[in-house]
N, C-alpha and C positions, 0 to 999 in steps of 0.2 A: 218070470216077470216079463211082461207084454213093454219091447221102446217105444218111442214116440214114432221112430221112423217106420215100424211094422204098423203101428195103427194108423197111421198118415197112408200107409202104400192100400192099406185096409177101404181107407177113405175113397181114395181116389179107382181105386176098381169098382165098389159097389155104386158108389155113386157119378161114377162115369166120369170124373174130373180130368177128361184129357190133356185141358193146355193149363197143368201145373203138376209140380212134380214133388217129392215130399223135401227137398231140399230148398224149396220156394214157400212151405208153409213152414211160420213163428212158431212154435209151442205155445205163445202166449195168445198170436191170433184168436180173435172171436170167429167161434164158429158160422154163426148167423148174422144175417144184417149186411149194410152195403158195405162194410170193410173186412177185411180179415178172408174168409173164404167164401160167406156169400150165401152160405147156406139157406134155403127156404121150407117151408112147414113140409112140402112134399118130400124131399130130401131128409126130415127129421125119420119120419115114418121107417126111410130106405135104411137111416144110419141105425137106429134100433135094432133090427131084424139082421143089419150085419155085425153088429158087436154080438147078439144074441149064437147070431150061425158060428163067427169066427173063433169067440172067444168066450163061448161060453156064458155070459153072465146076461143076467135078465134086471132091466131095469122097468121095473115096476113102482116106484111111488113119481109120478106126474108133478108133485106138489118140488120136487128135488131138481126140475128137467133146467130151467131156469140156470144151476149152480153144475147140475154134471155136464150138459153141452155148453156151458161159456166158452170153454177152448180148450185146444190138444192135451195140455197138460191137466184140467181138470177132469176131462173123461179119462185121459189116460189113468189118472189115481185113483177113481172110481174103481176102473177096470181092473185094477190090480189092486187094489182093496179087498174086492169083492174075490178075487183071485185067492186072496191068503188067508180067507175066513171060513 
């Protein structure tokens, strides 16, 4: 089972997040948009490809993207959904 603080430290290496550390991001925070951590469409691209490399799971229905990157805790459940299926 993948924590919040391994896919936050996940976060912050592939998408280069220097000045934040995973003890500075919510679980709850929104991924994208001007609050929470900020994320933009180019950055969605990065985070796919590293949930894909790190952990395994491939997120393929687009129609979902919406409700699995809303924030930490949403992808993390994903991820380990997808993990114990």
């Amino acid at each position: 089972m993948i924590t919040s603080d391994t896919l936050k430290n996940v976060l912050i290496k592939y998408l280069n997040l220097e000045d934040i550390t995973a003890d500075e991001i919510d679980d709850k925070d929104p991924l994208f948009g001007d609050e929470g951590i900020g994320l933009d469409s180019v950055d969605s691209i990065e985070l796919v490809l590293a949930i894909e490399k790190e952990f395994g799971v491939k997120i393929n229905d687009s129609k979902q993207y919406d409700v699995i990157f809303a924030s930490i805790e949403n992808l993390l459940k994903y991820i380990n959904d997808s993990n114990n299926s």
